[in-house]
N, C-alpha and C positions, 0 to 999 in steps of 0.2 A: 651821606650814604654812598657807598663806592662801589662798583661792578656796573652793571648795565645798567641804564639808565630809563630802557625800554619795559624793563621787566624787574619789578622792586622786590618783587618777592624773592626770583632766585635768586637775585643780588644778596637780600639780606639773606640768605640761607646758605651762603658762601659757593653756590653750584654755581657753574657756567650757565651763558645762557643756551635755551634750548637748540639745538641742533649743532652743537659747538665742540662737545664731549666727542673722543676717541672713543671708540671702544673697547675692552679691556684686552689685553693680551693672554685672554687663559686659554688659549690652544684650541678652543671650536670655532669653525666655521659657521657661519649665516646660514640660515635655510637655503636664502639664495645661492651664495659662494657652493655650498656643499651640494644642492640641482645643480649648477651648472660643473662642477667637477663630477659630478656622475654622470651627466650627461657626454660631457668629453673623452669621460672612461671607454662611454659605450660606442661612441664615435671611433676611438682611437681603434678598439678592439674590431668594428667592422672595418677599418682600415684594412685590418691583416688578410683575409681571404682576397681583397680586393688587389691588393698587393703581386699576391701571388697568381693571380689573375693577368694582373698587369707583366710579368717577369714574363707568362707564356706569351701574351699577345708581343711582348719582344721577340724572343724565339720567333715565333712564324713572321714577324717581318723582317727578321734576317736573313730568313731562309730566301724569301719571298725577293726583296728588293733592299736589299744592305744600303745602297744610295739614297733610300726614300728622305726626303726630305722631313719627313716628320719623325726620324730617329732622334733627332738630338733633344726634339723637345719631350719625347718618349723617357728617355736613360733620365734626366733630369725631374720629370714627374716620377719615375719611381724613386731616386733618392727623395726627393721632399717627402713623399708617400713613407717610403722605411723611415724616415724622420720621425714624422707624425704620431708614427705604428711605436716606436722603440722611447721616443721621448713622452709621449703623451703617456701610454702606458704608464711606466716607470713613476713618470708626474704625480699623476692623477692617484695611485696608488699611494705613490709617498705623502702627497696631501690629504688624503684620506684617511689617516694611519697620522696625521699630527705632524709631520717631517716639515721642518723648512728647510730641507734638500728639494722639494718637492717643487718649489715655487719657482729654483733655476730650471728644472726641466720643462715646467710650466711654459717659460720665457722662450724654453728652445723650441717647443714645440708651436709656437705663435709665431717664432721665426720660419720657420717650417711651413705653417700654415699659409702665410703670406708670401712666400716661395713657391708654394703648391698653384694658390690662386694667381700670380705674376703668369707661370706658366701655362694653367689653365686658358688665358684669355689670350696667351701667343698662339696658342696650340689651336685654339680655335678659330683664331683667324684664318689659319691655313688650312683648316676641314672645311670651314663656309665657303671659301675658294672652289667649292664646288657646284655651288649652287650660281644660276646665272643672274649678275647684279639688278635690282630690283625687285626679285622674285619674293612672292609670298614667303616661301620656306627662307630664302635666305633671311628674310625680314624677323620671321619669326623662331630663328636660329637665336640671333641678337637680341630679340626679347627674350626668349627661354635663357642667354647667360647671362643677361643683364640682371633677372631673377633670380636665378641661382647662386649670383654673386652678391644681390642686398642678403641673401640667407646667408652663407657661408661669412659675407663680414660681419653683419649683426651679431650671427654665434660667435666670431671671432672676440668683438668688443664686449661680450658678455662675461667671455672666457678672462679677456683681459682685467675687467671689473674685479672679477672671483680673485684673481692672482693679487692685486692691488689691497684686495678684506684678508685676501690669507696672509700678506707682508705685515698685516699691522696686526693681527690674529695671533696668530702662531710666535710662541714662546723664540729669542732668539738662541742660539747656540750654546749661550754659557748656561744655559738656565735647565738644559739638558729634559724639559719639557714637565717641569713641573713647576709647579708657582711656590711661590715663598711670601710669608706672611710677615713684614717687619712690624716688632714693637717695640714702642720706647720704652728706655728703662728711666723711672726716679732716681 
């Protein structure tokens, strides 16, 4: 008897053993994979007001103090930000719609993410810079990013998970997204 030696039956039944199987390539996403691309849709899309939130708060610290030290980390949160807004978007859409174009913007937008979060946590060192070392608040500044940041990478790795089901999912390029049935002929 040949196949798994653990499991006789799917052996003789010529299946893989259990948990071993791909899953098929016909072009839908998991329950899971498709929650967490809607979920990111809906993330990417509050991005955008935040965005443009962010571009004023540029404006009035230019006006304010162009030297501030916390310009550069500013201009760079909002590139990663229109990142996020322009690739996730785009993504999330095209993977929802069947696209494995989808899955590169996906990729862009996780670069992005991890861009955004990098400077999140430069950015924030130099805001807690104001509070006086030891202090309650500064202590609990560092716990409020330290939280914010097990979320935002958890969603991250989920996000990544989704892209990883939609790689193996989704029909590849030549196949123009429909499946094809081979039969032999006598």
């Amino acid at each position: 008897m040949s196949g798994d030696p653990f499991n006789p039956y799917l052996a003789s039944q010529g299946q893989p053993p259990v948990g071993t199987s791909q899953p098929p390539a016909d072009g839908r996403l998991s329950g899971f994979a498709k929650g967490m691309v809607i979920a990111s849709l809906v993330f990417c899309c509050l991005r955008i007001p935040l965005l443009v939130l962010s571009c004023l708060g540029l404006v009035m610290l230019l006006r304010e103090d162009p030297n501030n030290p916390i310009m550069k980390y500013v201009a760079l949160e909002i590139g990663s930000a229109a990142g996020m807004a322009i690739f996730g978007v785009t993504g999330n859409i095209l993977l929802l719609m069947g696209k494995r174009l989808g899955i590169l913007f996906g990729w862009l937008l996780a670069a992005c993410t991890v861009g955004s979060l990098i400077v999140g946590v430069l950015e924030s060192d130099l805001q807690f810079q104001q509070f006086a070392p030891g202090s309650p608040e500064r202590t609990g500044a560092w716990i409020g990013l330290g939280v914010v940041l097990a979320f935002r990478v958890s969603l991250l790795v989920m996000y990544v998970v989704a892209l990883r089901i939609a790689s193996r999912v989704l029909p590849s390029a030549g196949t123009s997204g429909q499946l094809t049935q081979h039969s032999s002929e006598f």
